[in-house]
DSSP file (Angstrom, degrees, kcal/mol; ACC not computed):
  #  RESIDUE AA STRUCTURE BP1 BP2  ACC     N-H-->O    O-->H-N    N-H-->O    O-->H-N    TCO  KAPPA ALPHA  PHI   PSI    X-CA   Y-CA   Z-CA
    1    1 A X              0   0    0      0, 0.0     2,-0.3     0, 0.0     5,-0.0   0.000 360.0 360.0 360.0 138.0  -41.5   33.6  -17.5
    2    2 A X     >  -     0   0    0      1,-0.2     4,-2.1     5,-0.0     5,-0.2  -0.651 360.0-109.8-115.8-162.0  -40.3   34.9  -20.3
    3    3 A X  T  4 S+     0   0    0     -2,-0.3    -1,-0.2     1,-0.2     4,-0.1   0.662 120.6  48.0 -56.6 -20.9  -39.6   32.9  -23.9
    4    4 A X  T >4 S+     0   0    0      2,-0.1     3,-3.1     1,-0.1    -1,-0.2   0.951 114.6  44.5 -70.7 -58.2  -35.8   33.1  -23.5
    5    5 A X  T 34 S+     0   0    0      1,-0.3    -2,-0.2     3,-0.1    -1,-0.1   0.701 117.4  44.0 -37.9 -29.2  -36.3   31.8  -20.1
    6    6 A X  T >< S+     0   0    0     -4,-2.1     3,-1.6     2,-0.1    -1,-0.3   0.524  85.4 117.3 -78.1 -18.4  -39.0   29.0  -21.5
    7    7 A X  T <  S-     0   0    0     -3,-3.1     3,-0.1     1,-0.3    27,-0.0  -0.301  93.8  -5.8 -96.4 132.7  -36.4   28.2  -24.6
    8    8 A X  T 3  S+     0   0    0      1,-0.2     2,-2.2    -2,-0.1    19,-1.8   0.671  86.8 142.9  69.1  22.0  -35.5   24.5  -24.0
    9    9 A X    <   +     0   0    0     -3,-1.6     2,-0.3    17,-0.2    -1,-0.2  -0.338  33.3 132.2-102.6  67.5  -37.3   23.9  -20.5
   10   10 A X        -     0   0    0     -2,-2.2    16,-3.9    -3,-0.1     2,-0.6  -0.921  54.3-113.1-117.9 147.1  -38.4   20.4  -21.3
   11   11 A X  B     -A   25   0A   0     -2,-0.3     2,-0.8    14,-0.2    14,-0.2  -0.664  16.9-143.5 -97.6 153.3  -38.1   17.7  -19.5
   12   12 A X        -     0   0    0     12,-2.1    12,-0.4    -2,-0.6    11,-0.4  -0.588  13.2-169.5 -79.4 105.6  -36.3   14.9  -20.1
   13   13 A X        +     0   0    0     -2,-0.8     9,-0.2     9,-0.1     2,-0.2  -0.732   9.3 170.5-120.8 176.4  -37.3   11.3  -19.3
   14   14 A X  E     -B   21   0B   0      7,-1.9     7,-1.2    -2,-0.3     2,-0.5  -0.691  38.0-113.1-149.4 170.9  -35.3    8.1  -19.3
   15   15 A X  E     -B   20   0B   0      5,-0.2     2,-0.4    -2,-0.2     5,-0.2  -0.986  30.5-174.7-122.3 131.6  -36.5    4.5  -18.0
   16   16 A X  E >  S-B   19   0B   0      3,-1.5     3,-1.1    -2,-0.5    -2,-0.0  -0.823  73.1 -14.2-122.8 122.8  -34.4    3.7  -14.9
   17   17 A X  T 3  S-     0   0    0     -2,-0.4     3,-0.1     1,-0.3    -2,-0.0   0.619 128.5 -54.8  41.8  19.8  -35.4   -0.2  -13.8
   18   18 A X  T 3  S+     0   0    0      1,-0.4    -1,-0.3     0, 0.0     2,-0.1  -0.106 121.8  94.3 122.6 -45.2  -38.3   -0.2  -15.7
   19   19 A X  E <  S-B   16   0B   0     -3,-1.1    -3,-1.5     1,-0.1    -1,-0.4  -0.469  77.2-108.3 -99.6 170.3  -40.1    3.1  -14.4
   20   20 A X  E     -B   15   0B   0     -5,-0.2     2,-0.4    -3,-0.1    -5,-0.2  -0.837  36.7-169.9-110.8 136.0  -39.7    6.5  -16.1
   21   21 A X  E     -B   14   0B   0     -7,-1.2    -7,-1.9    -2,-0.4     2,-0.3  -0.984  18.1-174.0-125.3 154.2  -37.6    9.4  -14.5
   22   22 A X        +     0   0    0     -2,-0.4    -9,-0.1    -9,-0.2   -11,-0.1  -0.803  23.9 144.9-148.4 100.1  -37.2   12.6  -15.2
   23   23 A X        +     0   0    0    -11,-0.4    40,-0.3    -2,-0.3     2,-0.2  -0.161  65.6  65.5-135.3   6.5  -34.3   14.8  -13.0
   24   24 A X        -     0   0    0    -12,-0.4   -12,-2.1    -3,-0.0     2,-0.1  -0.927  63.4-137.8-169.8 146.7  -33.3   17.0  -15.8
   25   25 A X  B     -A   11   0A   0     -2,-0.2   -14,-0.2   -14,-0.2   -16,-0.1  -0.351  22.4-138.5 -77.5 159.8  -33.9   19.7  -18.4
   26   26 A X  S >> S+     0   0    0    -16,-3.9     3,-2.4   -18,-0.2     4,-1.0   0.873 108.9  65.9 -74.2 -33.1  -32.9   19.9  -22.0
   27   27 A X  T 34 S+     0   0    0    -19,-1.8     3,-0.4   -17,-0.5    -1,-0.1   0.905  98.7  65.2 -52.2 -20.8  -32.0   24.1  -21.1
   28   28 A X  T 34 S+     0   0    0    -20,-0.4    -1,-0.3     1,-0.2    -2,-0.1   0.518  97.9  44.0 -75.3  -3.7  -29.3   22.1  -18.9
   29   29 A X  T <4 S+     0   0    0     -3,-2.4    40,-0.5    39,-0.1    -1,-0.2   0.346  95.7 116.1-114.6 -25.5  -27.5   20.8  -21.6
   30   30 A X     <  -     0   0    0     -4,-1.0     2,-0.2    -3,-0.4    38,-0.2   0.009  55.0-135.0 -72.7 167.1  -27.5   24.0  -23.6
   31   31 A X    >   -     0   0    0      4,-0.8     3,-2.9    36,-0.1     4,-0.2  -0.764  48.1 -76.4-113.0 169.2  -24.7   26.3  -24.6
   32   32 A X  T 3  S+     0   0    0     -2,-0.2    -2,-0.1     1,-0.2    -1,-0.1   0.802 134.8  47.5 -41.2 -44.8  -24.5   30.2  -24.4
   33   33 A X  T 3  S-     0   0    0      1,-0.1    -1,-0.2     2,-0.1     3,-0.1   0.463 116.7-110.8 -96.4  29.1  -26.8   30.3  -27.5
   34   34 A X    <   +     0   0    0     -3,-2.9     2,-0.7     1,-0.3    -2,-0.1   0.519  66.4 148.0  72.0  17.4  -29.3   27.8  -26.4
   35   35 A X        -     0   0    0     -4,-0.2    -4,-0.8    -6,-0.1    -1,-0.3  -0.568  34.5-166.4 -69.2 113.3  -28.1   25.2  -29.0
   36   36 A X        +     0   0    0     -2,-0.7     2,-0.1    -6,-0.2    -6,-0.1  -0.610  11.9 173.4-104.4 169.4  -29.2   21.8  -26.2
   37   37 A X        +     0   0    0     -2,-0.2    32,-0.5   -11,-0.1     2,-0.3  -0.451   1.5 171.4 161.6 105.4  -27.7   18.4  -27.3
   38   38 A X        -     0   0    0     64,-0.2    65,-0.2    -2,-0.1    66,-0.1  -0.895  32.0-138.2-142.7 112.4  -28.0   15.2  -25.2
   39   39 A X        -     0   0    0     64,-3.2     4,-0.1    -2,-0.3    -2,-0.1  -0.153  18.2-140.2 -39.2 161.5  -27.2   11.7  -25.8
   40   40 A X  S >> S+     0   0    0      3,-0.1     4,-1.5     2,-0.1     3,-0.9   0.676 112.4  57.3 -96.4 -50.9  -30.4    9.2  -24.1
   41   41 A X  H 3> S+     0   0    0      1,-0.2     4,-0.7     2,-0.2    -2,-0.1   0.834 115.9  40.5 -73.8  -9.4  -27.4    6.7  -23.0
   42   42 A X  H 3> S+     0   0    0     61,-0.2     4,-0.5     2,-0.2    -1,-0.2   0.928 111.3  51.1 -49.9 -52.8  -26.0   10.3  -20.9
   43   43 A X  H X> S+     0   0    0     -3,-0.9     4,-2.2     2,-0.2     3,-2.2   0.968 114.1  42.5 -87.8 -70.8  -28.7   11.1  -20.1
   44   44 A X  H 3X S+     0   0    0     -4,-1.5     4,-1.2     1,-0.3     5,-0.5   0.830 110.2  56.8  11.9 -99.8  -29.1    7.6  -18.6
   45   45 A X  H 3< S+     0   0    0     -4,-0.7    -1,-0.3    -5,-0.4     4,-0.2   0.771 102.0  53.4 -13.9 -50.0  -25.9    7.4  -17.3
   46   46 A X  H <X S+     0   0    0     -3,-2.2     4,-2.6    -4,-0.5     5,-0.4   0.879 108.1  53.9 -89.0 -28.4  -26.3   10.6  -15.0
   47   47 A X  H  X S+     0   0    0     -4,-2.2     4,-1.0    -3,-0.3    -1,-0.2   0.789 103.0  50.1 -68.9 -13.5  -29.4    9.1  -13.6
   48   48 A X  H  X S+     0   0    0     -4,-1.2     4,-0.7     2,-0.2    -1,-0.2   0.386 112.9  60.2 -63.4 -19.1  -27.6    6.0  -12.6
   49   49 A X  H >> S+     0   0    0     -5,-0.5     3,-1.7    -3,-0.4     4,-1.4   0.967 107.0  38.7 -61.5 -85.7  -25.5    9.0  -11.3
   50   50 A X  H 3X S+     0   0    0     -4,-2.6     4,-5.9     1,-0.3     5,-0.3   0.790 113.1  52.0 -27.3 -64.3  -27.8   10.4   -9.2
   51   51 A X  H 3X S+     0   0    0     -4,-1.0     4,-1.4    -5,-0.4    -1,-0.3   0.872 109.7  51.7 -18.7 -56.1  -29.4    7.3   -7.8
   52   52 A X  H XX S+     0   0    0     -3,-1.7     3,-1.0    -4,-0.7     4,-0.9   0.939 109.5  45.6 -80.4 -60.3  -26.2    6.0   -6.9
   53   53 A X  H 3X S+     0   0    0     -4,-1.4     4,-2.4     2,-0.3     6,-0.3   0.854 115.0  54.7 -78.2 -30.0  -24.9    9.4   -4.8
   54   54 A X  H 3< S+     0   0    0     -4,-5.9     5,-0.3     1,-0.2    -1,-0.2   0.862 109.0  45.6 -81.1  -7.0  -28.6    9.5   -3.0
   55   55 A X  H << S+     0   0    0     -4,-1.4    -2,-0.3    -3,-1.0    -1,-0.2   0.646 112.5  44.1 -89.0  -5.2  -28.2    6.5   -2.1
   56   56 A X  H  < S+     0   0    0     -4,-0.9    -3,-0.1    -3,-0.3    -2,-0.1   0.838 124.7  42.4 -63.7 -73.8  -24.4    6.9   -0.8
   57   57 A X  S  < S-     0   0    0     -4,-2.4    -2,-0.2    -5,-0.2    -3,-0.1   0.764 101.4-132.8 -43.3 -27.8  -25.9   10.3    0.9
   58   58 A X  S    S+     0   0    0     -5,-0.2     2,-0.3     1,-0.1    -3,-0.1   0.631  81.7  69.6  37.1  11.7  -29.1    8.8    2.1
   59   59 A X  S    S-     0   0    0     -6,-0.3     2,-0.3    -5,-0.3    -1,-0.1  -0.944  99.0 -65.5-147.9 176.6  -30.6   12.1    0.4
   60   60 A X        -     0   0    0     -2,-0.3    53,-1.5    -3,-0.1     2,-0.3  -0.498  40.7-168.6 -84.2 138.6  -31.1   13.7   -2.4
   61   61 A X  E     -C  112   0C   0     -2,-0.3     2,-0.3    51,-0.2    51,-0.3  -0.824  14.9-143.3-107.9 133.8  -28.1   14.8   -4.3
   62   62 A X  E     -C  111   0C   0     49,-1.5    49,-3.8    -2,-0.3     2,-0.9  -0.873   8.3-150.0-112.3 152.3  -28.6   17.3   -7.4
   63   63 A X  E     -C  110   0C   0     -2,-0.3     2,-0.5   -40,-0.3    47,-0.2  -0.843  18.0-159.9-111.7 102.3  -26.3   16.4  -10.0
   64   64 A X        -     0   0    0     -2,-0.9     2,-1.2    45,-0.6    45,-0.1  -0.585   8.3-141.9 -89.1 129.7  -25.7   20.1  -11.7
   65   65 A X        +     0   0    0     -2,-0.5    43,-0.2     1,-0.2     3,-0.1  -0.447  18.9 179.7 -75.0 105.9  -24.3   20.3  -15.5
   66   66 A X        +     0   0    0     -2,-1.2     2,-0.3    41,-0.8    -1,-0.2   0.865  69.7   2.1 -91.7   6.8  -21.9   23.2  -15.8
   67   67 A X  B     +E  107   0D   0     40,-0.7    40,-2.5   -39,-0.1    -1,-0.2  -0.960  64.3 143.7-163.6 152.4  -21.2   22.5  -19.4
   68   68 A X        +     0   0    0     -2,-0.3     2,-0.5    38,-0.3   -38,-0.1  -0.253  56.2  34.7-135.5-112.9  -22.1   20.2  -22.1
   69   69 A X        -     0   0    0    -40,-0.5    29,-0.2   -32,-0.5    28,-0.1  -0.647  64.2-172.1 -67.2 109.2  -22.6   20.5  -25.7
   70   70 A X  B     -h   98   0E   0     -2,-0.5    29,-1.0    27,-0.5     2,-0.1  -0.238  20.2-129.6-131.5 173.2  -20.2   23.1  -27.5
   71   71 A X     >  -     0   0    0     27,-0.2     4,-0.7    28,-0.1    -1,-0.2  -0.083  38.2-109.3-112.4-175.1  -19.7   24.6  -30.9
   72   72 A X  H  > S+     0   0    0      2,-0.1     4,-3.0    -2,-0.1     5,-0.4   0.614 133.5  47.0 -80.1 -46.1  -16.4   24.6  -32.8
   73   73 A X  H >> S+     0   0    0      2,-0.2     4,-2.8     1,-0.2     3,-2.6   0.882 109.9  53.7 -49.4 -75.1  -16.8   28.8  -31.7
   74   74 A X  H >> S+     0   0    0      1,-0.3     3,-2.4     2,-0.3     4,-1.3   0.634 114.2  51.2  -2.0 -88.0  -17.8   27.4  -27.9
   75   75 A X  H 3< S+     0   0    0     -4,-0.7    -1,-0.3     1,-0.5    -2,-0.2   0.364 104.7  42.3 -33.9 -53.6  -14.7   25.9  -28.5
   76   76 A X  H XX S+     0   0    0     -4,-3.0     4,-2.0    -3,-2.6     3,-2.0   0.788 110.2  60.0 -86.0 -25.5  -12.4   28.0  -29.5
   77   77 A X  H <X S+     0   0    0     -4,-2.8     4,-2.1    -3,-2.4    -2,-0.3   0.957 109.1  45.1 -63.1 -47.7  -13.5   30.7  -26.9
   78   78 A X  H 3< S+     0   0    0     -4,-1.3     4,-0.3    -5,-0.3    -1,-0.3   0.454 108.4  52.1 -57.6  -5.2  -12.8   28.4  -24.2
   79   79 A X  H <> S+     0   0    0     -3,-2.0     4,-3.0    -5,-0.2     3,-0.4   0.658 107.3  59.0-102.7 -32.7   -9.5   27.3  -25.5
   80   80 A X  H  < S+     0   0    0     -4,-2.0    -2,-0.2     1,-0.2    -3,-0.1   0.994 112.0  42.6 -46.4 -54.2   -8.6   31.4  -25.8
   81   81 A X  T  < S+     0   0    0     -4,-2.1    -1,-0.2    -5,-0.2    -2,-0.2   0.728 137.3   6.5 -93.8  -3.9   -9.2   31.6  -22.2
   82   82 A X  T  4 S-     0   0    0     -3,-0.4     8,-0.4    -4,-0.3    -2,-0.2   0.426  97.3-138.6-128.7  -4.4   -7.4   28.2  -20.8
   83   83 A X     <  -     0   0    0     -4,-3.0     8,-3.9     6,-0.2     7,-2.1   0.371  26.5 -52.4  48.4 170.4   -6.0   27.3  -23.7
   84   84 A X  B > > -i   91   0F   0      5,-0.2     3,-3.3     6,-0.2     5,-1.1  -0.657  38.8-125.5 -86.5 138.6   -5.6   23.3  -25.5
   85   85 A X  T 3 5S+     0   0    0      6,-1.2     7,-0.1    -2,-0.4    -1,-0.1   0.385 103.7  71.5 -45.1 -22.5   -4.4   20.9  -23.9
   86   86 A X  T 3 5S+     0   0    0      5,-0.4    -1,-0.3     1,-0.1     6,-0.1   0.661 108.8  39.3 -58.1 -35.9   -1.7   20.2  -26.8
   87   87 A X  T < 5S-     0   0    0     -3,-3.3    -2,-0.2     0, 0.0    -1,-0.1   0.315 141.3 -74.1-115.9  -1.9    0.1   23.4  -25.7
   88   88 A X  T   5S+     0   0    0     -4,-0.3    -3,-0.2     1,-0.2    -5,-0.1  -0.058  95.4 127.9 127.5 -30.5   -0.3   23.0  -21.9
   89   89 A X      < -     0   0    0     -5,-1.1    -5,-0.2     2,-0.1    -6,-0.2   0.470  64.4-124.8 -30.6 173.1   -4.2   23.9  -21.8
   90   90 A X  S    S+     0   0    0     -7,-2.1     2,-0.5    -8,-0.4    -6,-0.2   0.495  81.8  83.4 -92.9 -36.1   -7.2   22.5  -20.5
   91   91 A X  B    S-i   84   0F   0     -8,-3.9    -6,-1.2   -13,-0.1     2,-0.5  -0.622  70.0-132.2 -96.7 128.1   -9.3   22.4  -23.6
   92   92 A X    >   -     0   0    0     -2,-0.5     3,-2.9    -8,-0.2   -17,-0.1  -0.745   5.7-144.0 -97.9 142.4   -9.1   19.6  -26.2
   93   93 A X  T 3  S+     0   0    0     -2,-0.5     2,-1.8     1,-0.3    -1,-0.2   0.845 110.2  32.5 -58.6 -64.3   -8.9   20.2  -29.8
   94   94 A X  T 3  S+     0   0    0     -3,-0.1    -1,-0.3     3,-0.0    -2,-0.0  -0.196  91.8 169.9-117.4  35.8  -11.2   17.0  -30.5
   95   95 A X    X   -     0   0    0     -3,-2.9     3,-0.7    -2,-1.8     6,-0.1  -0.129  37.4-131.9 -41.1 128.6  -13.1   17.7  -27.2
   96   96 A X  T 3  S+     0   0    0      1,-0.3     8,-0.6     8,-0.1     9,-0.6   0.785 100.5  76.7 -69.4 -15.3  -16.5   15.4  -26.9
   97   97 A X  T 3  S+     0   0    0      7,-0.2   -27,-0.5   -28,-0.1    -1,-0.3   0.948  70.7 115.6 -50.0 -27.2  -18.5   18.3  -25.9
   98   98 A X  B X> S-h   70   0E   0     -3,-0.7     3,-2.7   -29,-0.2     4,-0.7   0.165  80.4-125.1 -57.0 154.4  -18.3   19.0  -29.5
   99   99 A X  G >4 S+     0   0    0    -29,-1.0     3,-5.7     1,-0.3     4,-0.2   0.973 108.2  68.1 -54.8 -44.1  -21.9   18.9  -31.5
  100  100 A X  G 34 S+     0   0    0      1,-0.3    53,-0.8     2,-0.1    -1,-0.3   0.781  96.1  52.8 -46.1 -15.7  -20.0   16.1  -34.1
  101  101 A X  G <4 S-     0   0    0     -3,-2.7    -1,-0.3    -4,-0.2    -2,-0.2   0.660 117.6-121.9-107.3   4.0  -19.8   13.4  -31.2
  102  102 A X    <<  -     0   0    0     -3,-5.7   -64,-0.2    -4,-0.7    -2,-0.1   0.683  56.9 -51.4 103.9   2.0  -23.4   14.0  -30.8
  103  103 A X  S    S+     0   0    0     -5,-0.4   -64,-3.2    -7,-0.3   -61,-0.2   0.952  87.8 136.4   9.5  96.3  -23.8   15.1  -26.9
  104  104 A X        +     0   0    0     -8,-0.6     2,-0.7    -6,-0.2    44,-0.3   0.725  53.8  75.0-100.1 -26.5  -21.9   12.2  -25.3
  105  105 A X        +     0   0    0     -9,-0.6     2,-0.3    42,-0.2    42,-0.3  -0.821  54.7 178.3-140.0 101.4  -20.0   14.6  -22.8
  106  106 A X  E     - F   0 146D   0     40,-1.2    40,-2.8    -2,-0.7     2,-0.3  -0.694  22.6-145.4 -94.3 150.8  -20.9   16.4  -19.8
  107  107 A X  E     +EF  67 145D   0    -40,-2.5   -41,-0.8    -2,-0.3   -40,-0.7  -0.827  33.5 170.2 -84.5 135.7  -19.6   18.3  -17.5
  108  108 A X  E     - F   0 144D   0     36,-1.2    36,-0.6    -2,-0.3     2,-0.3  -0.871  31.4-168.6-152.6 178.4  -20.8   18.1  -13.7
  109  109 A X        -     0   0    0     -2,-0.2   -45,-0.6    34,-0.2     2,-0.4  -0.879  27.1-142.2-155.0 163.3  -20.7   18.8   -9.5
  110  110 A X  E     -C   63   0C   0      9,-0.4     9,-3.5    -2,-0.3     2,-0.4  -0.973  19.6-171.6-128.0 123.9  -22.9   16.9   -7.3
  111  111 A X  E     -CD  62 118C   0    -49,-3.8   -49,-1.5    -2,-0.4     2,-0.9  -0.853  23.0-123.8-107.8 156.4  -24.3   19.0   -4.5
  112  112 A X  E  >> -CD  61 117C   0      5,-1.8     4,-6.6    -2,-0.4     5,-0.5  -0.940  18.4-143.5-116.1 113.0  -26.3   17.5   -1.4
  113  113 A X  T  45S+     0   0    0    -53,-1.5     3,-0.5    -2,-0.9    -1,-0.2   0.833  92.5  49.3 -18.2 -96.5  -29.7   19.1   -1.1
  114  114 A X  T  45S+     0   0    0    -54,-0.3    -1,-0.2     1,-0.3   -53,-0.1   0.784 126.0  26.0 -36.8 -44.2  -30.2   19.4    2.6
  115  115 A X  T  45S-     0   0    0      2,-0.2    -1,-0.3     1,-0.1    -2,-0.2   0.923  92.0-130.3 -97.3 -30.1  -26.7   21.0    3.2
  116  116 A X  T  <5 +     0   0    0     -4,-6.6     2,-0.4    -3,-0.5    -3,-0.2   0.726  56.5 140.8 102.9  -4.3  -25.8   22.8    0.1
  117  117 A X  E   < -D  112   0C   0     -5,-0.5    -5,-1.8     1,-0.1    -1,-0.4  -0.888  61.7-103.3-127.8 152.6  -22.4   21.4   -0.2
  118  118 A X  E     -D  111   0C   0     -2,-0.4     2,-0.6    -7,-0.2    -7,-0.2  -0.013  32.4-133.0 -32.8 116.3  -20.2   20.2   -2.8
  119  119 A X        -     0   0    0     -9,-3.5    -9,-0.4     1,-0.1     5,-0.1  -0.856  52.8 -87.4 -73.5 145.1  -20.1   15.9   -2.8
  120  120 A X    >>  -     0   0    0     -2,-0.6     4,-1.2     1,-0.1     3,-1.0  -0.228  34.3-122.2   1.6 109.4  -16.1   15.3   -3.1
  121  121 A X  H 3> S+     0   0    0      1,-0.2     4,-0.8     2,-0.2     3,-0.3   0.912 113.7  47.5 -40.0 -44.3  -14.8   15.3   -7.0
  122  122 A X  H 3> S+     0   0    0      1,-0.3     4,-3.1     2,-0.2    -1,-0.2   0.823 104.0  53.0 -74.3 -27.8  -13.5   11.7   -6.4
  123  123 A X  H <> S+     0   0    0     -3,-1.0     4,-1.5     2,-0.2    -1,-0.3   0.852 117.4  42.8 -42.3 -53.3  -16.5   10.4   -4.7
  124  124 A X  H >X S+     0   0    0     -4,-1.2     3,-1.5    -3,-0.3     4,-1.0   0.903 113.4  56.0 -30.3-101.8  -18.4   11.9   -8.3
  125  125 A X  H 3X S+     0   0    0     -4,-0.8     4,-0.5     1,-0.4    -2,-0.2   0.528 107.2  40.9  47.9-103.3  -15.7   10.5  -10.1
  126  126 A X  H >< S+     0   0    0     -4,-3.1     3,-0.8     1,-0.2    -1,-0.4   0.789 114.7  54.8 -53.4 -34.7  -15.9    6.9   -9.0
  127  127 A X  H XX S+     0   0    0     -3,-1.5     3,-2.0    -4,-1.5     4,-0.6   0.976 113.0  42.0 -58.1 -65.0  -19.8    6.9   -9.1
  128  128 A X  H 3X S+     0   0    0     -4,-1.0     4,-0.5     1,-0.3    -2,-0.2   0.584  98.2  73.9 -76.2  12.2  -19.7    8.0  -12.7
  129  129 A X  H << S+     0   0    0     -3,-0.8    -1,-0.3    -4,-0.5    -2,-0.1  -0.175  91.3  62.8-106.9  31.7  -16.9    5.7  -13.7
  130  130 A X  H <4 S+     0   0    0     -3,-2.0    -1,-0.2   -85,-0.1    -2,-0.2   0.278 113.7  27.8 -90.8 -18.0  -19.6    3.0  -13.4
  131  131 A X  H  < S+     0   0    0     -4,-0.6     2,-0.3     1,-0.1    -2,-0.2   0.417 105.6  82.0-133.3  14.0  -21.6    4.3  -16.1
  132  132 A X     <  -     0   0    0     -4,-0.5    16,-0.2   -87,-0.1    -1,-0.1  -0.987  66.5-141.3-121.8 166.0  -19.4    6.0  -18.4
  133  133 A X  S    S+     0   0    0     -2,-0.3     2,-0.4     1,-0.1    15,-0.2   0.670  94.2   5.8 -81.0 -13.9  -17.3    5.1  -20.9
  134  134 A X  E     -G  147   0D   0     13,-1.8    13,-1.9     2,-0.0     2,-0.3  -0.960  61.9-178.8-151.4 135.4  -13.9    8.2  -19.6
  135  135 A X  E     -G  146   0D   0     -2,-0.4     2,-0.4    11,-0.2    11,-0.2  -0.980   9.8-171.5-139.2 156.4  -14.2   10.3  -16.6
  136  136 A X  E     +G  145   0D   0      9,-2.4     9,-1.7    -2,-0.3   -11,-0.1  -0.987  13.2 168.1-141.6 131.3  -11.4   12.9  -15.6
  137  137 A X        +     0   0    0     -2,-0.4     7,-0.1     7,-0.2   -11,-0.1  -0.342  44.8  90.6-150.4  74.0  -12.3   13.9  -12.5
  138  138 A X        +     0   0    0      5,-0.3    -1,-0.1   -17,-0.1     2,-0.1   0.163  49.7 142.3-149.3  16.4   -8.8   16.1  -11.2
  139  139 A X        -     0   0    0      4,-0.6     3,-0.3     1,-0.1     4,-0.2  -0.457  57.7-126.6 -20.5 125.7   -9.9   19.5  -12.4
  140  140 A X  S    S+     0   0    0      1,-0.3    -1,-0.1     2,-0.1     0, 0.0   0.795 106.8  55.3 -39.1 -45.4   -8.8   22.5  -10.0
  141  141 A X  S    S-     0   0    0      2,-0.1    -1,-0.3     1,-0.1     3,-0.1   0.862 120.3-104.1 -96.5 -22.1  -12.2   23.8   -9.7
  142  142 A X  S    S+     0   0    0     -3,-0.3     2,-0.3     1,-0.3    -2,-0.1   0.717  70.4 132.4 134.3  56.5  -13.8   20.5   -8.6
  143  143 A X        -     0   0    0     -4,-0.2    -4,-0.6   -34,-0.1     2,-0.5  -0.991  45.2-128.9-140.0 130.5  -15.6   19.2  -11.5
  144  144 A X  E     -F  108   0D   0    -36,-0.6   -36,-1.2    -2,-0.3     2,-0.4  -0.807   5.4-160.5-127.1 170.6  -16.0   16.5  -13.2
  145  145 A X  E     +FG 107 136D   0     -9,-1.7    -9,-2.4    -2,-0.5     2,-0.4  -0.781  21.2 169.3-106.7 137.5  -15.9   15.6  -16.8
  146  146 A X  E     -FG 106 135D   0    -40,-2.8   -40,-1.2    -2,-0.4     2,-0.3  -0.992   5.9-178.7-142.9 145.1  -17.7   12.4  -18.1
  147  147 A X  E     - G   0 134D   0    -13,-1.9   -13,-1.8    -2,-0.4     2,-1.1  -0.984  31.9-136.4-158.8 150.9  -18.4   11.1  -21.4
  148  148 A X    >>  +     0   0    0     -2,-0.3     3,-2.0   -44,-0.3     4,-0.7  -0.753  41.2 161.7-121.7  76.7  -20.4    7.8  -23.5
  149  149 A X  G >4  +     0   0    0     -2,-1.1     3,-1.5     1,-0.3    -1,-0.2   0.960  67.8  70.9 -71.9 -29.5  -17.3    7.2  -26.4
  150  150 A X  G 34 S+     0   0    0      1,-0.3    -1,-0.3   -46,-0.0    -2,-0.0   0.456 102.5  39.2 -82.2  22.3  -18.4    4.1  -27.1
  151  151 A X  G <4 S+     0   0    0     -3,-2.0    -1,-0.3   -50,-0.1    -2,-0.2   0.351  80.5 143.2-120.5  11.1  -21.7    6.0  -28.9
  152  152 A X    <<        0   0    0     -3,-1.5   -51,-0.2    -4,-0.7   -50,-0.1  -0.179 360.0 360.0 -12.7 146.0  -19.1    9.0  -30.4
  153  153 A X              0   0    0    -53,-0.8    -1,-0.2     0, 0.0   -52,-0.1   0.033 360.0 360.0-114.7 360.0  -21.0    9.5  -34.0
């Protein structure tokens, strides 16, 4: 492996009910230039995620991050290509990915192990609108966005 590959591949544990889990990396959280940045009540949150969909599933569900923590650059590159949300876009000027809220705000899909397939956004959605404080979960590409405002810096 090499040292880019190595850069931020820790894991992350959380206490769930008492016992310690650990179902995600910090390199998962990271942005194109390996800047990681995760809230504990997030990281929390998406393990209440998990829990919750394998037990829906009766199997294990991976909850994959396609975005998290962003840069004001991050920012603006992604608003270049979908534009802000002010103007008709996707991307918000005062987005919680941004590093200033501290990394409350992920981005996610839920896949089912065994099969390979995509859980249903709304199914996601309603699971993670039990442990976070906003979820937007009507995105085209089938993703959803979830975020802890009430710890926003």
């Amino acid at each position: 492996m090499t040292t880019i590959q190595q850069r931020n591949d820790i894991p992350l544990l959380t206490m769930l009910e008492g016992e310690g889990v650990s179902h995600f990396k910090l390199r998962e959280f990271e942005n194109r230039d390996g800047l990681a940045m995760i809230h504990p009540a997030t990281l929390t949150a998406l393990e209440m995620v998990r829990r919750d969909l394998n037990t829906r599933y009766d199997e294990t569900v991976w909850i994959l991050i396609t975005d998290a923590v962003r840069t004001r650059a991050d920012q603006e590159r992604l608003a270049a290509r979908l534009g802000w949300t002010d103007e008709g876009g996707l991307v918000a000027r005062r987005s919680r990915h941004l590093t200033t809220f501290g990394g409350i705000a992920v981005d996610l899909v839920a896949v089912v192990a065994r099969t390979r397939t995509r859980a249903p956004q709304a199914v996601v959605g309603d699971v993670c609108r039990r442990y976070f404080d906003f979820v937007k979960d009507d995105y085209r590409d089938g993703h959803v966005h979830a975020d802890m405002r009430v710890h926003a810096r």
